[in-house]
C-alpha positions in Angstrom: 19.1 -18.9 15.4 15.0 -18.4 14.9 13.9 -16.3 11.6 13.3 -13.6 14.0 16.7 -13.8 15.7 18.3 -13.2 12.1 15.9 -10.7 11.0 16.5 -8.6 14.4 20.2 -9.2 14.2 20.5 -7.4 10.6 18.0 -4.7 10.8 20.0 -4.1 14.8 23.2 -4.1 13.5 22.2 -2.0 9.8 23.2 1.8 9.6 21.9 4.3 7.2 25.6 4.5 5.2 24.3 0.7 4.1 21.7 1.9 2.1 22.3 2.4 -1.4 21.3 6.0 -3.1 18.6 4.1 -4.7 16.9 2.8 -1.5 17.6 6.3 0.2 15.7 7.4 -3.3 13.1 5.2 -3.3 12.3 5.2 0.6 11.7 9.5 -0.1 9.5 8.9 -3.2 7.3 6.2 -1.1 7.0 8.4 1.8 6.1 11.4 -0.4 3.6 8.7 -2.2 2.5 7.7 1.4 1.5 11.4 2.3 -0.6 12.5 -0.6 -2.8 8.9 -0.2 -3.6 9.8 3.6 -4.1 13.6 3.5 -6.3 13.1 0.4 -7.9 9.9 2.2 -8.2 11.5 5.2 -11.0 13.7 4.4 -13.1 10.4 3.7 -15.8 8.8 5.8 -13.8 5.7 7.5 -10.8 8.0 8.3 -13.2 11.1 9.7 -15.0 8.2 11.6 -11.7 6.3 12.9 -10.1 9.9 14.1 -13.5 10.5 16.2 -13.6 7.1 17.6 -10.2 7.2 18.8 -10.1 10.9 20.2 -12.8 9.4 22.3 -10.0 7.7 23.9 -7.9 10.7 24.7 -4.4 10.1 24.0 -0.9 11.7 24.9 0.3 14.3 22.4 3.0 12.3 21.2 2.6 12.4 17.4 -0.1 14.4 14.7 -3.6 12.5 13.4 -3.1 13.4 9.7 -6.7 14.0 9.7 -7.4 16.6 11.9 -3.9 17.7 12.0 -4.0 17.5 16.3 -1.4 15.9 18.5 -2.7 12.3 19.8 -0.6 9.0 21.1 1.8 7.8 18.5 0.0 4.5 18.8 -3.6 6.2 17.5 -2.1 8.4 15.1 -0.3 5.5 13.4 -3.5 3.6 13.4 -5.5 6.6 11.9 -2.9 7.6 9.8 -2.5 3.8 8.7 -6.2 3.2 7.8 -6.5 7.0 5.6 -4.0 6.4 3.6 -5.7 3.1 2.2 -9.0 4.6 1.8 -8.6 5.9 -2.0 -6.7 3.1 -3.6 -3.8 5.0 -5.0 -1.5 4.1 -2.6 1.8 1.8 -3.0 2.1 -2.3 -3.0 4.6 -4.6 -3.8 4.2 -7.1 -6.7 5.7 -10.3 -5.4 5.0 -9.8 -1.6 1.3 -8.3 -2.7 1.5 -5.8 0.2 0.7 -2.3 0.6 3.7 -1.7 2.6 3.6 2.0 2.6 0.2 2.0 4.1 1.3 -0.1 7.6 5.2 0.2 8.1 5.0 4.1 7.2 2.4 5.5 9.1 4.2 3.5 12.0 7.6 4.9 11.2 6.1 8.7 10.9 4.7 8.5 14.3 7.1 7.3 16.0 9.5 9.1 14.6 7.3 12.3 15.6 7.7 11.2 18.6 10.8 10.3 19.3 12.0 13.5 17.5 14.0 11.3 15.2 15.8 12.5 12.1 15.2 12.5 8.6 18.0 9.8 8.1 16.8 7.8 10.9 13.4 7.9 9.1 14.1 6.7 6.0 16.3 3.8 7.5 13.3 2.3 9.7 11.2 2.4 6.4 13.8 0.9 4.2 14.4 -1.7 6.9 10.5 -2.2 7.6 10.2 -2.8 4.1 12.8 -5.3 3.9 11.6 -7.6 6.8 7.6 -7.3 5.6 8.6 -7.7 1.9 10.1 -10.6 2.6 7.7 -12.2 4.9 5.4 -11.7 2.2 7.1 -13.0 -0.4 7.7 -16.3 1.6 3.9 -16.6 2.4 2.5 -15.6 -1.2 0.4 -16.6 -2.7 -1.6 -19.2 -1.0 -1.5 -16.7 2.3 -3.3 -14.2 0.3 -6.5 -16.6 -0.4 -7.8 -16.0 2.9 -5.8 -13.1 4.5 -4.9 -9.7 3.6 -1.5 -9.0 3.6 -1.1 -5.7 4.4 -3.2 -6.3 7.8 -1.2 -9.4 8.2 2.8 -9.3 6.9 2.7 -5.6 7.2 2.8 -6.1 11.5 5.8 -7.3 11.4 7.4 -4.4 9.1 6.0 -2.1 11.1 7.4 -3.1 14.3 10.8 -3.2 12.4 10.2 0.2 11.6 8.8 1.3 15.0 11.7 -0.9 16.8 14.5 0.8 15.5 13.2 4.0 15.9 13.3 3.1 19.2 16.7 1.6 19.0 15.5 -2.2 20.2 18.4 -4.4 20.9 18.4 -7.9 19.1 16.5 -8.9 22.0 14.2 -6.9 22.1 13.4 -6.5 18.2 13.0 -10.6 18.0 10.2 -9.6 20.6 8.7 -7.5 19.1 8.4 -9.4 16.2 6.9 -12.3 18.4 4.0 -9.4 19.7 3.6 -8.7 16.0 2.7 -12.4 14.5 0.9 -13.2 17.6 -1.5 -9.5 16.4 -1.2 -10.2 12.8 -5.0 -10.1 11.3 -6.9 -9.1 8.1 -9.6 -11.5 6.3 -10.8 -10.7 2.9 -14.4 -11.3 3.8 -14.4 -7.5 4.0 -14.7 -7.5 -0.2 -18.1 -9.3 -0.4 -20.0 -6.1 1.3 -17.2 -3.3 0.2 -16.6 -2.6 4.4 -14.6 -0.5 5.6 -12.8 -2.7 7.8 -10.4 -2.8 4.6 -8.8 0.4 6.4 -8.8 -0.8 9.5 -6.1 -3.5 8.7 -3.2 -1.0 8.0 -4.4 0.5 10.5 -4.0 -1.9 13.3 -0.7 -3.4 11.7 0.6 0.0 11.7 -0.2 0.4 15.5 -0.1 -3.1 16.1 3.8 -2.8 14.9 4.2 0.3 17.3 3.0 -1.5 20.1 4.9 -4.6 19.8 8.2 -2.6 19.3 7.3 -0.3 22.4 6.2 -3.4 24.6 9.7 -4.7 23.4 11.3 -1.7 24.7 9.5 -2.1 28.3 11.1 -5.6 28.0 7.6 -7.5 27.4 8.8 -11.2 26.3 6.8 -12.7 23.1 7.7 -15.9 21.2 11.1 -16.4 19.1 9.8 -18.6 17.0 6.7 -16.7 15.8 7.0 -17.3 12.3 8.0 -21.0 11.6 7.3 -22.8 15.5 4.5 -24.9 15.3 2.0 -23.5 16.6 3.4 -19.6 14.6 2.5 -17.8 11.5 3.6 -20.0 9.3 1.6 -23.3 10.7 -1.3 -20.9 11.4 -1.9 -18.9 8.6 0.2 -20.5 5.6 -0.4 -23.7 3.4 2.6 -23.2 1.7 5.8 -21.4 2.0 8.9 -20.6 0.5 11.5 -20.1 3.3 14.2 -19.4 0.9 13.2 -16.1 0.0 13.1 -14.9 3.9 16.6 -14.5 3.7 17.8 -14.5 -0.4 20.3 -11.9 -1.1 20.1 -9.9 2.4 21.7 -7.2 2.7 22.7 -7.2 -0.6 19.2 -5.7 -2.4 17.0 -3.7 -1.3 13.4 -4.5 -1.7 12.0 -0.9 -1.3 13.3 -0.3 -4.9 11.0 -3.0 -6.1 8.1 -0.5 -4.8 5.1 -0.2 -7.2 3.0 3.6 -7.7 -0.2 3.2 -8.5 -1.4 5.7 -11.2 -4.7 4.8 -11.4 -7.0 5.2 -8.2 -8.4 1.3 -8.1 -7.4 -2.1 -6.6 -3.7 -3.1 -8.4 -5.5 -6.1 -10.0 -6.9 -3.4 -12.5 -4.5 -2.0 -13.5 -3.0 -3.6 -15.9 -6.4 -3.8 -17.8 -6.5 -0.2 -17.4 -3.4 0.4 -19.5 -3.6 -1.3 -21.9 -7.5 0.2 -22.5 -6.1 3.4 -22.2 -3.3 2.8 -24.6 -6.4 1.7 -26.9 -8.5 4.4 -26.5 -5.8 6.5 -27.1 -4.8 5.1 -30.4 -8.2 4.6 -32.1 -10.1 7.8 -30.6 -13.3 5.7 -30.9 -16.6 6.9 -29.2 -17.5 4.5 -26.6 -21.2 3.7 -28.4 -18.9 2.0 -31.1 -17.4 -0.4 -28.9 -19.0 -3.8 -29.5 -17.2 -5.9 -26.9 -13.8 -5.7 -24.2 -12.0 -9.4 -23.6 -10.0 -8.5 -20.8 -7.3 -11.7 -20.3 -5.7 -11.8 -16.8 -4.8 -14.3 -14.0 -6.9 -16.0 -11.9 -6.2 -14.0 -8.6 -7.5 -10.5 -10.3 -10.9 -12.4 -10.9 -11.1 -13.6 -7.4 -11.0 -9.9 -6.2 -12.5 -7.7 -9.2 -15.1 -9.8 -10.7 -17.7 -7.7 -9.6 -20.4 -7.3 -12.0 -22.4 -4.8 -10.4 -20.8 -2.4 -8.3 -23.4 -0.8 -5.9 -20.8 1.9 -3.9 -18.1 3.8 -5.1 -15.5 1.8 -3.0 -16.6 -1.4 -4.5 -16.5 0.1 -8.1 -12.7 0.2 -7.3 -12.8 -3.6 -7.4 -14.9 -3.9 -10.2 -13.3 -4.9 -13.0 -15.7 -4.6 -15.9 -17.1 -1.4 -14.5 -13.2 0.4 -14.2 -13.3 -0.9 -17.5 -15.9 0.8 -18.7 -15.2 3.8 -16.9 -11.6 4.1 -18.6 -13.1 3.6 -21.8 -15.5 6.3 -21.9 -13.5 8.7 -20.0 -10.2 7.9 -21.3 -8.9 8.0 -16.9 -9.2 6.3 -13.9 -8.9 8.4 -11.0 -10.0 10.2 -8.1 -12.4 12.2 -10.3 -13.5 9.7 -12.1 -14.5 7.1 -9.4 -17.1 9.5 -8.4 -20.9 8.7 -7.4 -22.4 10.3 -10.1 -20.4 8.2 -12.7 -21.3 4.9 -10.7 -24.4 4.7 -11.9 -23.9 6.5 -15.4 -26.2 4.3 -17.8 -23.6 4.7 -20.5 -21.1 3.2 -18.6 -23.2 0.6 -16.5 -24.6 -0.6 -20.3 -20.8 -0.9 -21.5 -19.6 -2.3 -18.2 -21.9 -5.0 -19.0 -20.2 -5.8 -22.9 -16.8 -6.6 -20.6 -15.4 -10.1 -21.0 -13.4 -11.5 -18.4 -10.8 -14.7 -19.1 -8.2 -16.2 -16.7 -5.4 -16.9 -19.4 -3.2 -19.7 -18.4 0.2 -18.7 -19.5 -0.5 -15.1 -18.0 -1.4 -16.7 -14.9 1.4 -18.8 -14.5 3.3 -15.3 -14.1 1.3 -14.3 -11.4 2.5 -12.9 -8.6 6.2 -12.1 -9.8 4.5 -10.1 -12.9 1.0 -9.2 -13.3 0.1 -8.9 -16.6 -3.3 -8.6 -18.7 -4.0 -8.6 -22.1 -7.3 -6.6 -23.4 -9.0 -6.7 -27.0 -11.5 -4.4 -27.8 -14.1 -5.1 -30.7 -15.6 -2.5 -33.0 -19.1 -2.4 -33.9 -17.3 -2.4 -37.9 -15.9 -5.7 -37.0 -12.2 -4.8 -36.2 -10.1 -5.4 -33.1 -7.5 -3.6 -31.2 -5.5 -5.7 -28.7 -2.6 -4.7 -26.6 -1.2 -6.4 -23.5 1.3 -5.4 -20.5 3.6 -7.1 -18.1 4.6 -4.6 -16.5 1.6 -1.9 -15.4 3.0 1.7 -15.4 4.1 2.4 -12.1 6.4 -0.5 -11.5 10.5 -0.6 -11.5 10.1 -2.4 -15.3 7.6 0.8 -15.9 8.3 3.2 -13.4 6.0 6.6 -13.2 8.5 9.3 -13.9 9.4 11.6 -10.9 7.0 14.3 -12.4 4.3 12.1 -12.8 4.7 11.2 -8.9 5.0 14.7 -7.6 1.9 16.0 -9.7 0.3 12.8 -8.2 1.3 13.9 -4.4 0.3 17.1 -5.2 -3.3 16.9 -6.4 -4.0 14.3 -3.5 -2.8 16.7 -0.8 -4.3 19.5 -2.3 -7.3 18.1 -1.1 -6.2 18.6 2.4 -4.0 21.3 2.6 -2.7 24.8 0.8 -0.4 24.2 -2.6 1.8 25.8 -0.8 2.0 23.8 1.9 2.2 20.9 -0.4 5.3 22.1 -2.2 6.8 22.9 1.0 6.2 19.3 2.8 7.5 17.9 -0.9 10.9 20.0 -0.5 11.4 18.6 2.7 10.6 15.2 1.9 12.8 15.2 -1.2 15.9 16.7 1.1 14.9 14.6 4.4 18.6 13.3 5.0 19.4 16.6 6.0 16.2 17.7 8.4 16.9 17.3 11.8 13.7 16.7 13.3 10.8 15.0 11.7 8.6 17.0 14.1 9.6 20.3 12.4 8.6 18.6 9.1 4.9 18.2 10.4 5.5 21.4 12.0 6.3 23.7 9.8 4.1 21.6 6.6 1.2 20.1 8.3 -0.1 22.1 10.9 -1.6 25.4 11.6 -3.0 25.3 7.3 
């Protein structure tokens, strides 16, 4: 049996009464999370500009562009929806796996099951089950995969044509097909990060759509290769110098990985935030102005210096991967988030002159931790020649630190505020947070996200 045999033969044969509460739980709160990141990021540039390129196309009224709120294919509303919800950088990722797996197996999922007129249960199955097959993937391919490619654009394919594929009710056939359309699409390169492109969105994007074509291609009994991910000329040999088979199949079944979902709290790359903590935790406790901070060591691993170590930020998207400038930014406004990372704060001369005082340090013993943990440790030095330090394993917002379920909804809700009515916000959370029972996932959109 191939890897994709045994992967389509579990999430075939998996019902929804195998899912433990806390997967059914956790699949709601990520969906939820999901939502407020693309109807906040949909009123951005690269979504506004990916919607209008794509209606250019047509496309059948199949399921809703969260962007304009309009009917279009399932295949361009998963992509648009796919690439909005990244924009902002508050949306979810998994530690060990490092993929935003809400941002490419969900809007693929939502789509289809628009589409399909699928229920709420069925739902949160083909995201649990995405989830389980792109975690995984990921966490076999981490982290030498991740020098070179982005995971979500890559690993996140394949969830989402798990999710897509048994929405569509693939046989095992047919799934390990579609997972063998998915490899053979998988894409993302990090050389988006040295301009701060936009083609950062377009990678959920694609996988999400990418996923939704492979599992509908499946369906319409296009063959692909059964041995995508370890034949030798697949994934694996292709994309991979080194990986850890073990973990494709550890424990199946038997844990969910959607539980292990991380919510991000502060609206910046993941890297940061563990940095930002413990500053704020600082900050916090000393209630010092910023003009008396002297210097910041901030202590991490080496792979959150290969992505923030950006001195000099010149956009507010690339300030999200600036480490010394989020820094800076936390420390003088005591938060990092959506209005915080604004334009006029960019090039704030208080900040850009303390942004500068930040000292950054790849510590070996926190770097050994990396990627099953991702710690940081930051001191700060006073101009009166004292020190503050405080360090973090586990940023707020993962399962060791979770974000309560107060924190999360206030979270949803000021991100979808930006898009739509509080009303209509409460609503769409009361029907997320009860989705086992709602019939149709089309009244859901229905009767929350259109016609506001």
């Amino acid at each position: 049996m191939t890897f994709s045999q045994a992967f389509a033969n579990f999430v075939v044969n998996h019902s929804y009464e195998q899912l433990s509460q806390q997967a059914i739980h956790l699949t709601k709160l990520s969906l939820l999370d999901w939502l407020g990141s693309t109807l906040a990021g949909g009123k951005e540039k690269p979504a506004l500009l990916l919607s209008h390129t794509l209606g250019q196309f047509g496309g059948n009224q199949q399921a809703t562009d969260l962007v304009t709120r309009q009917k279009t294919s399932a295949h361009y509303a998963a992509m648009i929806n796919g690439g909005a919800s990244h924009i902002l950088e508050v949306d979810d990722v998994h530690k060990a796996s490092i993929l935003h797996a809400g941002a490419s197996i969900i809007p693929a999922a939502f789509a289809v099951a628009e589409w399909k007129q699928s229920s709420g249960k069925q739902l949160i199955e083909a995201i649990a089950l995405g989830f389980e097959v792109g975690i995984r993937i990921g966490e076999a391919v981490t982290p030498s995969h991740y020098e070179i490619f982005h995971t979500t654009g890559t690993v996140g394919t394949f969830g989402a044509a798990i999710a897509a594929g048994k929405l569509l009710g693939l046989t095992v056939e047919e799934m390990t097909h579609a997972l063998g359309s998915a490899g053979t699409q998988a894409a993302g390169l990090w050389e988006f990060i040295e301009d701060g492109a936009m083609s950062k969105q377009l990678h959920p994007a694609k996988a999400a759509s990418n996923g939704v074509l492979s599992a509908v291609l499946a369906k319409e009994q296009f063959t692909a290769a059964s041995r995508i991910l370890e034949g030798r000329r697949g994934f694996f040999a292709g994309m991979v110098k080194e990986v850890n088979q073990e973990l494709l199949f550890d424990n199946l079944g038997d844990h969910y990985k959607i539980v292990e979902n991380t919510f991000k709290i502060h609206s910046c790359c993941r890297h940061i935030h563990p940095a930002l903590d413990c500053l704020q935790a600082i900050v916090a406790e000393t209630g010092a102005k910023t003009e008396e901070i002297r210097q910041i060591i901030v202590e991490t691993y080496q792979v959150a210096l290969n992505i923030t170590n950006k001195p000099d930020p010149r956009s507010v998207f690339e300030s999200k991967f600036s480490l010394p400038y989020s820094c800076a930014l936390m420390a003088t406004k005591g938060r990092a988030g959506l209005d915080e990372f604004t334009v006029e704060n960019l090039f704030d001369p208080q900040i850009r002159q303390l942004s500068n005082q930040v000292v950054l340090r790849v510590d070996p013993f926190i770097d050994r931790l990396y990627p099953a943990q991702w710690p940081a440790r930051v001191t700060v030095h006073y101009a009166d020649c004292t020190a503050v330090t405080k360090e973090t394993f586990y940023p707020k917002g993962d399962p060791e630190n979770p974000a309560s379920e107060q924190e999360l909804m206030e979270k949803f809700l000021t991100l979808a505020q930006k898009s739509i009515p509080l009303e209509a916000a409460q609503h769409l959370a009361n029907q997320v947070g009860e989705l086992e029972v709602v019939e149709q996932v089309s009244f859901l959109i229905e009767t929350s996200l259109q016609n506001v």
